[in-house]
C-alpha positions as CSV (number, residue, x, y, z in Angstrom):
1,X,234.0,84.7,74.4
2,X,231.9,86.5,77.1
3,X,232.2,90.1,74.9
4,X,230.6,88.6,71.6
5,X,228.3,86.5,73.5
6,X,227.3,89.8,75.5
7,X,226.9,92.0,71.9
8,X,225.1,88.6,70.2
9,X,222.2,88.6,72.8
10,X,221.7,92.3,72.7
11,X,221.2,92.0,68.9
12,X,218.9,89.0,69.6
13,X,217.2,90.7,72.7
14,X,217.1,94.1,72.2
15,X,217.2,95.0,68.5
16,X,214.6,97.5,67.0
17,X,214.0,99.6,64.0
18,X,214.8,102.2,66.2
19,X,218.4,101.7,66.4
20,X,220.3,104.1,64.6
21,X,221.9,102.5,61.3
22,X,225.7,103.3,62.6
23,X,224.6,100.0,65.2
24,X,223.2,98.0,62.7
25,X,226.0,98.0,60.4
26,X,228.3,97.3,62.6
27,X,226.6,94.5,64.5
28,X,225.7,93.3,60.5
29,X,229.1,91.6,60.0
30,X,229.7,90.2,63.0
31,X,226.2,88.9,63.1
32,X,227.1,87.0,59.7
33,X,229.9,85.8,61.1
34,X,229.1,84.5,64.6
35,X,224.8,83.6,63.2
36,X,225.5,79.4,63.5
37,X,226.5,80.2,66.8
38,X,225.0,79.6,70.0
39,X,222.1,81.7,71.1
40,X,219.9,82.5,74.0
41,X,219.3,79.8,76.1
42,X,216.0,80.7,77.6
43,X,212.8,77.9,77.8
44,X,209.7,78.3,78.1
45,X,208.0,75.1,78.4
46,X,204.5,74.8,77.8
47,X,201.8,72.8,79.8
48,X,200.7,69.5,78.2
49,X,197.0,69.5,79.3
50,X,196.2,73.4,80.6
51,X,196.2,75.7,78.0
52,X,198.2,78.8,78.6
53,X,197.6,82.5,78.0
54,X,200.3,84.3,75.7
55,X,199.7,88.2,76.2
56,X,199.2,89.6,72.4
57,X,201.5,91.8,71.2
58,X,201.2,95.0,72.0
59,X,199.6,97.8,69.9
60,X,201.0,100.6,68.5
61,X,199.1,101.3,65.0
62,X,197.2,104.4,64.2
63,X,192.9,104.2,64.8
64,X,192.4,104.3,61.4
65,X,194.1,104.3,57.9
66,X,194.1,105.2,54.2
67,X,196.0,104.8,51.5
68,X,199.3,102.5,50.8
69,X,201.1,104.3,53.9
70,X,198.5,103.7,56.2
71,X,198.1,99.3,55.4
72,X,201.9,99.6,55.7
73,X,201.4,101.3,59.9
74,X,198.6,99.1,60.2
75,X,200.6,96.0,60.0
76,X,204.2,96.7,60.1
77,X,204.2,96.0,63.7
78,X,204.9,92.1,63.0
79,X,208.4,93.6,61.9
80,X,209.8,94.0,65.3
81,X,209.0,90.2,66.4
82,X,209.7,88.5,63.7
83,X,211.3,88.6,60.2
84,X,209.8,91.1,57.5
85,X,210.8,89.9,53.8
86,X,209.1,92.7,50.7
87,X,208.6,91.0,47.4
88,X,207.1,92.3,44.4
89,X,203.8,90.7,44.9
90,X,203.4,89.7,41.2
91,X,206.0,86.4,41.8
92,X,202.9,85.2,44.2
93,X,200.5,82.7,42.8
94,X,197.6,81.3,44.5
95,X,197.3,77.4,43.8
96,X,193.7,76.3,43.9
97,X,193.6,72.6,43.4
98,X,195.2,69.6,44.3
99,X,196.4,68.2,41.1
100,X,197.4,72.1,40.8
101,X,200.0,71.5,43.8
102,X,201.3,68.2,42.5
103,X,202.4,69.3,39.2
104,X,203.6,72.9,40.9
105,X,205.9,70.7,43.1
106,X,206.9,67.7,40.0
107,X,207.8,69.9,37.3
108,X,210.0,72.3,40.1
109,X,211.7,69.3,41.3
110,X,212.7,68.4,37.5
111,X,214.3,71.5,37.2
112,X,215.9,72.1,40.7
113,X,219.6,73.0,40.9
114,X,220.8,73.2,43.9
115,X,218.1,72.6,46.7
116,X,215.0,70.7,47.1
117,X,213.7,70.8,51.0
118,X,210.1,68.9,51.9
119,X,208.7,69.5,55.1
120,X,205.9,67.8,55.5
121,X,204.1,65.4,58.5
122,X,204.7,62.0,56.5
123,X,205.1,60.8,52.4
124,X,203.1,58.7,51.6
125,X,203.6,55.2,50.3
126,X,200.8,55.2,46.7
127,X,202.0,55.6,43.2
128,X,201.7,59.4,43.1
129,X,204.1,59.8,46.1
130,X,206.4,56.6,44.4
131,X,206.1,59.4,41.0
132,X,206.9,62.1,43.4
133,X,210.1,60.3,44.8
134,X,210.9,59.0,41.2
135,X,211.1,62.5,40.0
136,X,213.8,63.2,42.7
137,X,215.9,60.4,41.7
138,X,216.4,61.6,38.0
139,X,217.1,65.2,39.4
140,X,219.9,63.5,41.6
141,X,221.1,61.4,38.8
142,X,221.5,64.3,35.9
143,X,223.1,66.6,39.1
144,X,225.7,63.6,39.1
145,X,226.5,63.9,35.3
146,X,227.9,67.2,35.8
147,X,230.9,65.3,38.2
148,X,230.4,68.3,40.9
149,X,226.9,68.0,42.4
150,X,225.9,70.7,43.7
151,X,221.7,69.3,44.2
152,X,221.0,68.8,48.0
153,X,217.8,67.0,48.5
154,X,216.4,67.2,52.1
155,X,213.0,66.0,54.2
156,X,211.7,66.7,57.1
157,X,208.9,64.6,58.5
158,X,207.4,63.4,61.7
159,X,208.6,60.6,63.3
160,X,205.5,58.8,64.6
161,X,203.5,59.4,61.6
162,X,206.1,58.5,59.4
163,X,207.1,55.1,61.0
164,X,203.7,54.2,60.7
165,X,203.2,50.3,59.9
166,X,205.3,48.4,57.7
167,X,205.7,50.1,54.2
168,X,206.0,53.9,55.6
169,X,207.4,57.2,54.7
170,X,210.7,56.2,55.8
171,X,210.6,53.0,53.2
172,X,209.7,54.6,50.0
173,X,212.8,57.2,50.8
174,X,215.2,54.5,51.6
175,X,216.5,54.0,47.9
176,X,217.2,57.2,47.9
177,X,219.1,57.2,50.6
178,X,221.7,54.1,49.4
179,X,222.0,55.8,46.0
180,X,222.9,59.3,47.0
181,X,224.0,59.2,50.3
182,X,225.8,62.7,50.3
183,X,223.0,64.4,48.9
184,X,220.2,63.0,50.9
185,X,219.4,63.9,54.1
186,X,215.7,62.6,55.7
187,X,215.5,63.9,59.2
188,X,212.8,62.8,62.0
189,X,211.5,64.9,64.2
190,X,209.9,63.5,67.6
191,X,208.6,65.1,70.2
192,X,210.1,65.7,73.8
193,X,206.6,64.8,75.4
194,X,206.1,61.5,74.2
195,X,209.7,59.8,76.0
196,X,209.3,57.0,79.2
197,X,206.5,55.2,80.1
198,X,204.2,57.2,77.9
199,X,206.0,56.3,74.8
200,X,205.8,52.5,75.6
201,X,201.9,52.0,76.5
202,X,200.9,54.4,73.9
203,X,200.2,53.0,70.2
204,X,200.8,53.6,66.9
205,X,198.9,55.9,65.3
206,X,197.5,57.2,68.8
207,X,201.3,58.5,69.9
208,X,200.8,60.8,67.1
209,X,198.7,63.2,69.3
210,X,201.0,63.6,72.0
211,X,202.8,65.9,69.4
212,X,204.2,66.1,65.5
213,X,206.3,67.8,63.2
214,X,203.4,69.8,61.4
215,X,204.9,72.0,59.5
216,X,204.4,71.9,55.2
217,X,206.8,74.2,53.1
218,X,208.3,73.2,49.9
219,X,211.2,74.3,48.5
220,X,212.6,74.1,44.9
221,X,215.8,76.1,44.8
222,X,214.2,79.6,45.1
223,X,210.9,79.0,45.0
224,X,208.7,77.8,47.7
225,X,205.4,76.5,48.5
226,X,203.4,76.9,51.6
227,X,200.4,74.9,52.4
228,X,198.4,72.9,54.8
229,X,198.8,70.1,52.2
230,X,200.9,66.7,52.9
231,X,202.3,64.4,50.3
232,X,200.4,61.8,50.0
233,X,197.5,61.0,47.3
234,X,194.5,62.5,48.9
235,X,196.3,65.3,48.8
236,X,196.9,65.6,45.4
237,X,193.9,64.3,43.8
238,X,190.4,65.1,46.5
239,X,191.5,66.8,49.7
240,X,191.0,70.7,49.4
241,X,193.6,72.4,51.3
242,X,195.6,76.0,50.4
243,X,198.6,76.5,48.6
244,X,201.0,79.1,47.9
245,X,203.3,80.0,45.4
246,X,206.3,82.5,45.9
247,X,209.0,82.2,42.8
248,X,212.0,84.1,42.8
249,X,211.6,84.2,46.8
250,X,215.1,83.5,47.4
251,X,215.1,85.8,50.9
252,X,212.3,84.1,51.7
253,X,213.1,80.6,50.5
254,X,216.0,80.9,52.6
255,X,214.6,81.0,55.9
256,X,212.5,78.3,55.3
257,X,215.4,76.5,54.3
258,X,217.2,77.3,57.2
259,X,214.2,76.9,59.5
260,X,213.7,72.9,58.1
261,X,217.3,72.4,58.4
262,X,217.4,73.8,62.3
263,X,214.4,71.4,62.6
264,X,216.2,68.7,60.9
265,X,219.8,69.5,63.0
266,X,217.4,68.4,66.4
267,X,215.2,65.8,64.8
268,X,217.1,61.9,64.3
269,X,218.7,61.2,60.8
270,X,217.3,58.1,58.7
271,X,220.1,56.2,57.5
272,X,220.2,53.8,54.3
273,X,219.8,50.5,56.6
274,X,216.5,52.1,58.4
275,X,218.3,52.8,61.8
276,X,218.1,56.8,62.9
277,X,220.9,58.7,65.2
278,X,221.3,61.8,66.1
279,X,223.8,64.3,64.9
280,X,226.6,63.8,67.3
281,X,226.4,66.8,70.0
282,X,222.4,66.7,70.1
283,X,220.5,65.6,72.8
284,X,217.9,63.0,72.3
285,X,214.4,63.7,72.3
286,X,213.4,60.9,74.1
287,X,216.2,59.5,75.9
288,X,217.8,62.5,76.9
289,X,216.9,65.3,79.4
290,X,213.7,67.2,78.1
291,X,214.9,70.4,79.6
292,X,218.1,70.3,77.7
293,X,216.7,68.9,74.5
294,X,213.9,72.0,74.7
295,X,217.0,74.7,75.5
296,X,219.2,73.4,72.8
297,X,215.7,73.4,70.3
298,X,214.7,76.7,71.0
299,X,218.4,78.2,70.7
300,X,218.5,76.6,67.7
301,X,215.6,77.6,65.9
302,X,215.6,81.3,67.0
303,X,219.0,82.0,65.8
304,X,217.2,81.2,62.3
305,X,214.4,83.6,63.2
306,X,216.1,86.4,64.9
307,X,219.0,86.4,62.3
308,X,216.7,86.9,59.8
309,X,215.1,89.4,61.5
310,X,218.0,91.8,62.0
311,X,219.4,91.0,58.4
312,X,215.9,92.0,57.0
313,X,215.4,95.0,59.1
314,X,219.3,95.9,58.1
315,X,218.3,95.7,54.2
316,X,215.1,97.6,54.5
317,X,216.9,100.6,56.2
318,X,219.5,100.7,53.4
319,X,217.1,99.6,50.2
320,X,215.0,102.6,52.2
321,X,218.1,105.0,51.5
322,X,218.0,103.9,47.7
323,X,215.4,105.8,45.2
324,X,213.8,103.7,43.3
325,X,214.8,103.2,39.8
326,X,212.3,103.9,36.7
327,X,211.7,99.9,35.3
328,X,212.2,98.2,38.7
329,X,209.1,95.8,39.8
330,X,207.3,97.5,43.0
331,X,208.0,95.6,46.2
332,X,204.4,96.0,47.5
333,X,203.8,92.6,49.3
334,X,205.7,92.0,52.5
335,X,205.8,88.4,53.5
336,X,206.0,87.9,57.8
337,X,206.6,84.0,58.4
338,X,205.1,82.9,61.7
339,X,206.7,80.3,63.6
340,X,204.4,78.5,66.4
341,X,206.5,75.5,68.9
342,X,204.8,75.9,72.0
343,X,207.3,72.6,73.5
344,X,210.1,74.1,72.7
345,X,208.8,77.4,74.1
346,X,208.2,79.4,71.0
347,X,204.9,81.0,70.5
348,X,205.5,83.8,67.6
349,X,202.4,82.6,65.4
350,X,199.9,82.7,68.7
351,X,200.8,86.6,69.7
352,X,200.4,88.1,66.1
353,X,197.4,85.9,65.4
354,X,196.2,86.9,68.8
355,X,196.8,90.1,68.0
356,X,195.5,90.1,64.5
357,X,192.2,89.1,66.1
358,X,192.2,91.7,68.9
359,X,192.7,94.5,66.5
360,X,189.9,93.2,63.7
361,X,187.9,96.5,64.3
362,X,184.3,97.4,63.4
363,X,185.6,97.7,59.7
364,X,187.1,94.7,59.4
365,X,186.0,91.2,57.7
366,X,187.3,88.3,58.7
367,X,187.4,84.9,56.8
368,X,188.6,82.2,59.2
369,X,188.4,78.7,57.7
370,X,189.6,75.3,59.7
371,X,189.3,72.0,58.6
372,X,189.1,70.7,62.4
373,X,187.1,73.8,64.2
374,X,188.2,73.6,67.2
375,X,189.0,76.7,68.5
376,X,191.3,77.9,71.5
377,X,189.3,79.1,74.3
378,X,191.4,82.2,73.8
379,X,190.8,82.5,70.0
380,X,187.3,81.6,70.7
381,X,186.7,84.5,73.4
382,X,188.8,87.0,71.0
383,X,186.1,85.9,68.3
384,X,183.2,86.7,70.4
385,X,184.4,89.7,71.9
386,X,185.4,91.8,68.4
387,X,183.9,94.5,66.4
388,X,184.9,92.7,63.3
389,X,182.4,90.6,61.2
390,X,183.2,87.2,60.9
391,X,182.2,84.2,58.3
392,X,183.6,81.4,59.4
393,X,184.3,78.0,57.6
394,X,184.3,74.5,59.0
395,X,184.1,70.8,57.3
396,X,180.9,69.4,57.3
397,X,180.8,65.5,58.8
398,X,180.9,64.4,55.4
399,X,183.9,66.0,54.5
400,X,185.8,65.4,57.3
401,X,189.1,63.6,57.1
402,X,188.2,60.9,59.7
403,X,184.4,60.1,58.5
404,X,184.1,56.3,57.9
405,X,186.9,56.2,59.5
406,X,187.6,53.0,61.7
407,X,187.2,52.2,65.7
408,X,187.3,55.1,68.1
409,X,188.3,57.4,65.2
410,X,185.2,57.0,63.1
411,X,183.3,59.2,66.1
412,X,185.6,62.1,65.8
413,X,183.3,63.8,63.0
414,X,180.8,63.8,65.7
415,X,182.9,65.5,68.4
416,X,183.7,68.6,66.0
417,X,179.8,68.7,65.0
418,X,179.6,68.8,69.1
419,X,182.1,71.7,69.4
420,X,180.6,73.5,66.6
421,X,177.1,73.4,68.1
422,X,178.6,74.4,71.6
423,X,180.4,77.4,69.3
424,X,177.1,78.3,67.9
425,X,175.4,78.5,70.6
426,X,177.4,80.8,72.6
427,X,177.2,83.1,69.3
428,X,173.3,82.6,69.7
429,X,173.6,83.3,73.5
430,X,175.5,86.8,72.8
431,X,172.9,87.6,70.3
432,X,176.1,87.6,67.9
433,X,174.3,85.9,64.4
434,X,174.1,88.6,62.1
435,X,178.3,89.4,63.2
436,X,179.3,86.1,63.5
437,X,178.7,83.4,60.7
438,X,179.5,80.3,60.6
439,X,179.5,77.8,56.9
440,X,180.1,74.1,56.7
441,X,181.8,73.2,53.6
442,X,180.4,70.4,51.3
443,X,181.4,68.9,48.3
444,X,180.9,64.8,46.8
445,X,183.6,62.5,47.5
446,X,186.0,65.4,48.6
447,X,187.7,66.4,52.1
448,X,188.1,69.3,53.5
449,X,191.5,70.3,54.6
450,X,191.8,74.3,54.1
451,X,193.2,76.3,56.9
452,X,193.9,80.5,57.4
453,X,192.1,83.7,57.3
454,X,191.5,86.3,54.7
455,X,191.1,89.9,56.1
456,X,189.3,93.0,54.5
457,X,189.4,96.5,56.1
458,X,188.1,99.4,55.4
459,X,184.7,98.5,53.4
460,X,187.0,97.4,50.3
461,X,186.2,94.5,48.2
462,X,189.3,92.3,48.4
463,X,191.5,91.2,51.4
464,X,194.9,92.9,51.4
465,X,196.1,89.9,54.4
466,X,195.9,86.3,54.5
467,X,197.4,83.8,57.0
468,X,198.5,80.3,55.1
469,X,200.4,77.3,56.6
470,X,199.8,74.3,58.8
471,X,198.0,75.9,62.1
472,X,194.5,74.8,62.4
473,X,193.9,77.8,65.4
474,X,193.2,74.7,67.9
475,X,194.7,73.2,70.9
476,X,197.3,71.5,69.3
477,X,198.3,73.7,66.6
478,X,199.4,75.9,69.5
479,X,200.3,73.9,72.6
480,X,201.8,70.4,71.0
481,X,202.7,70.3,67.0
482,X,205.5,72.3,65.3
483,X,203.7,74.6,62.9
484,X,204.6,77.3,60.4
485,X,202.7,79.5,58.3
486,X,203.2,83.0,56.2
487,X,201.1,86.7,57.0
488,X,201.1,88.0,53.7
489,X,200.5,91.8,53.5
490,X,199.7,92.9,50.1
491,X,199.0,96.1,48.3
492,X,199.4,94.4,44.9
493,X,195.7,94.5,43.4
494,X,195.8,91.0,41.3
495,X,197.5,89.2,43.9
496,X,194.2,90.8,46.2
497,X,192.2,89.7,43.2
498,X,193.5,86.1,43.5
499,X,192.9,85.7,47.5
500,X,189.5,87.0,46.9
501,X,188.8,84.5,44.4
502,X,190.4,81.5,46.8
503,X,188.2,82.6,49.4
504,X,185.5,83.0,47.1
505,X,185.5,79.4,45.7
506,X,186.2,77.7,49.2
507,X,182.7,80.0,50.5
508,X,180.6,79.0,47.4
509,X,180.7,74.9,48.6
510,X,179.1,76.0,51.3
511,X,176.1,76.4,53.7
512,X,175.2,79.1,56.0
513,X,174.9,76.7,59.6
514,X,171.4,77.5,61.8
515,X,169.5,76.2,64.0
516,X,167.7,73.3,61.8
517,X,171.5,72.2,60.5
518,X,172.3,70.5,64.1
519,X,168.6,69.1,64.4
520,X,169.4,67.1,60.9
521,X,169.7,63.2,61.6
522,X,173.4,63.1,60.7
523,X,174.3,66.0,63.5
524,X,172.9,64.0,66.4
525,X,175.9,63.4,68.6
526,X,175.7,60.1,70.7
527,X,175.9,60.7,74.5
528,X,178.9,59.0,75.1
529,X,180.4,61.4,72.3
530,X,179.1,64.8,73.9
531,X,180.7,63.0,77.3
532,X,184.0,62.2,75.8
533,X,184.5,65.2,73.6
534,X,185.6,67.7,76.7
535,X,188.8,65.0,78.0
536,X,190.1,64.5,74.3
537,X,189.9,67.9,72.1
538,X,193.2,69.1,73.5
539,X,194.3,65.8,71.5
540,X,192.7,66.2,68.3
C-alpha cells in the first residue's frame, strides 16, 4: 500500500499543467481506480472567533490583455488550485426571478432519469415546498414502473436549521423516505463546533450560527442549478436572490454531485422513523473527536476536488491535441467551482476571491452585491486598497430578511445599517467616493437575498466573470458555514449580454447611499445596537 499511497499524494500534492502528458496518462488510470480512496490527511482548523489571514494565491498573469488569448492568461490561474470545466457557454442561462427558479427546478424534476441531488440549508414545510416534494414522488413512482429503477433522489441539508420546531424539513421528507427507501437518501450535516456543553445551553434557532451546511446546488440529471436560493416559499415567490442555469453540464453536474454526496458521506442519515446515524465507519460530529471528524472531512471532500482537478487538466491537454471540427459548438466559457469549509480546513473560495480582488486593476469594474454586507476585514481592506472601481450593493432595512422580525432578531437590520455606515465612512475617510459606491436595494414587499460579483475589464460594456453561489463575503461564509459557489469565465457574448442585464436589473432597484441616507429616521441605530453589533457580527 505505501507505493500507491506515495504516487496518490504526489498527484494530489504536486500536480501542475506543467507536467509532461507521458505522467498524466499514466497516473490517469490509476487515479480512476484508486479516486474513492483515502487522501491526504492534513487539517487545518480554523479559529472560531479570530479571523484568520489566508495568503491569496499567487500571481502569475500578464499586466495587461487583449483579445480571447489574453481573458484566457488573465484568469486561467484558478486551473492549478482547483477544477477547470469548458462548456460551450450557450447551455448557460441566467434565471432572474423566483417563480423562474421554481418552475426551472419542477418541471426538471418531472423529467429526471437517473439523479436528482438538493443541497440546500433547510425545505421548507408550505404548500409550494409540499408541490416541490410531491413532484419527486411521481418521478419515483414512474422510475418504479420500469421494474429496474435506476432514479436516485438525494438531499443534503443542515441539521440545526432543518430540525427546527415540530413540522421541519426533515418531516415533510419523511414519506418519502418509507415509500422509496432505496432511492432516498436525506443526509444532515452538523457542524464539529457546536458538540458539548455548547450544544446543550445553546437554542434552537440560535445554534444555527455556531455553523451550517450552506451550500445550494441543484441537480437534475445533467443539469444543475446554482444559487443563493433555499427551498422554501419566500424563495420562490418574493425573495430576490441569483440563479444559474447550466444544461447539458454533465462534467460539471458531476462534481457537484460528487461534492453533496462527500458532504452527505460525513453528515448523519435521516431514517423513515425520524432517528439519524451515521454511515458506519464515520466519526460523529458531535460525539466523536473533532480532530478526527475534521481529518476524515477534509480527506473526503478534497479527493472530490483534486480528482476533478487532474481528470480536467488530463482532458484539456488531450481535447487541446484535437483540432476542432467544422459544426462543433465553441467551448468558450470555463466554469471554476469554488469550495469554501474553513472547519474542516478548506479555504479554496477565500484565496481566488482574495485574489480576484487584489488583481481588480485600474481597469477593472467591480459589482459586489450581499444581501448581509458585512464584509471581512480582509475583503474590506482589499476593497479599500484597489485601483478597481467598485458599485457595491446591499439590502436596505426594509428589505432585509430579518426586519419585523421577532425578539433579539428584529434589531439585526439595524446592526448591518451600523456596519454599512462604519463601511462608508472609512470610504469617506480615504477620500474613496467617486471609486467606491455603495447602493441599497429597495423594492415593496420583497427581500433581498442576491449574492456575487460581476467583473468588467478593459473599458468594455459587459462582464466576461461572475461569482454565483451561497458565500455572502462575511465572517461566516468564510470562517463557520459550508459554502460553494461557481467563477464563471466567459467569452461567449450573449451569455455576457445576459449577466449584464442581471446586474443591470438588480442596480436599477436601487439607491446611490450618501451622507443624508444614514441621517433618515429609519437608519438611526439605538445605542445598545451600535454597542452590541462589534461581539455578534462574526455570528451573523
Amino acid at each position: 500500500m505505501a507505493a500507491p499511497m506515495t504516487w496518490k499524494r504526489l498527484v494530489f500534492s504536486g500536480y501542475t499543467p506543467a507536467l509532461s502528458w507521458v505522467f498524466t496518462r499514466t497516473t490517469y488510470r490509476f487515479f480512476r481506480t484508486h479516486e474513492r480512496r483515502r487522501g491526504s490527511a492534513v487539517l487545518l482548523l480554523a479559529p472560531l472567533l479570530a479571523e484568520a489571514d489566508s495568503a491569496p494565491l499567487a500571481s502569475s498573469r500578464p499586466p495587461g490583455f487583449t483579445g480571447v488569448q489574453g481573458l484566457h492568461s488573465r484568469f486561467h490561474w484558478m486551473a492549478d488550485h482547483v477544477p477547470a470545466f469548458r462548456v460551450p457557454g450557450g447551455r448557460i442561462r441566467i434565471l432572474h426571478s423566483p417563480n423562474e427558479f421554481y418552475q426551472a427546478m419542477k418541471v426538471r424534476i418531472k423529467t429526471a432519469k437517473s439523479r436528482v441531488v438538493m443541497a440546500s440549508l433547510y425545505l421548507g414545510t408550505g404548500p409550494l415546498e409540499q408541490d416541490l416534494v410531491d413532484c419527486m414522488e411521481k418521478a419515483l413512482e414512474c422510475s418504479q414502473e420500469d421494474h429496474a429503477p435506476d432514479l436516485k433522489v438525494s438531499f443534503l441539508l443542515d441539521y440545526t436549521r432543518g430540525s427546527r420546531g415540530t413540522h421541519n424539513s426533515r418531516t415533510m421528507l419523511m414519506s418519502l423516505l418509507q415509500r422509496f427507501p432505496e432511492q432516498m437518501r436525506v443526509s444532515l450535516y452538523h457542524t464539529p463546533d457546536l458538540r458539548g456543553l455548547l450544544r446543550l445551553l445553546v437554542p434552537e434557532r440560535f445554534n444555527e450560527t455556531i455553523g451550517v451546511q450552506h451550500i445550494k446546488a441543484y441537480i437534475f440529471d445533467n443539469s444543475l442549478i446554482i444559487s443563493g436560493a433555499n427551498l422554501s416559499d419566500s424563495y420562490f415567490t418574493n425573495r430576490q436572490d441569483r440563479y444559474v442555469l447550466l444544461e447539458d453540464c454533465g462534467e460539471v453536474a458531476d462534481f457537484f454531485a460528487e461534492l453533496v454526496g462527500a458532504v452527505g458521506d460525513v453528515s448523519l442519515q435521516l431514517q423513515p422513523d425520524n432517528s439519524v446515524h451515521m454511515i458506519e465507519g464515520m466519526v460523529h460530529p458531535y460525539k466523536g473527536n473533532r480532530a478526527d471528524f475534521s481529518v476524515l472531512a477534509q480527506r473526503r471532500i478534497k479527493e472530490v476536488v483534486n480528482t476533478a482537478r487532474v481528470r480536467q487538466t488530463m482532458l484539456e491537454a488531450e481535447c487541446s491535441e484535437v483540432p476542432d471540427s467544422e459544426g462543433t459548438v465553441p467551448n468558450d466559457t470555463w466554469i471554476f467551482p469554488l469550495v469554501q469549509m474553513k472547519p474542516l480546513g478548506i479555504h479554496l473560495d477565500e484565496q481566488v476571491t482574495k485574489r480576484l480582488l487584489t488583481e481588480a486593476g485600474g481597469d477593472s469594474v467591480v459589482y459586489l452585491t450581499s444581501g448581509y454586507f458585512n464584509l471581512t476585514l480582509t475583503y474590506m481592506q482589499l476593497v479599500l486598497g484597489a485601483a478597481a472601481d467598485y458599485r457595491i450593493l446591499m439590502a436596505s432595512p426594509e428589505v432585509n430578511g430579518f426586519f419585523g422580525a421577532k425578539g433579539v432578531a428584529g434589531a439585526i437590520p439595524e446592526a448591518y445599517v451600523h456596519l454599512a455606515q462604519q463601511f462608508y465612512n472609512k470610504v469617506c475617510q480615504l477620500g474613496q467616493q467617486s471609486r467606491v459606491l455603495l447602493h441599497e436595494y429597495h423594492r415593496p414587499d420583497w427581500t433581498f437575498h442576491a449574492k456575487g460579483l460581476w467583473y468588467y475589464v478593459g473599458g468594455r460594456e459587459r462582464p466576461c466573470l461572475t461569482l454565483i453561489g451561497s458565500p455572502n463575503f462575511g465572517y461566516r461564509s468564510v470562517h463557520r458555514d459550508l459554502e460553494a459557489q461557481i467563477a464563471i469565465v466567459t467569452e461567449n457574448e450573449e451569455l455576457q449580454m445576459q449577466l449584464r442585464q442581471e446586474q443591470e436589473m438588480l442596480y436599477q432597484s436601487s439607491t446611490q447611499v450618501s451622507n443624508s441616507t444614514f441621517n433618515q429616521p429609519d437608519r438611526r441605530v439605538k445605542l445598545w445596537v451600535k454597542l452590541v453589533t462589534p461581539l455578534i457580527k462574526n455570528f451573523f
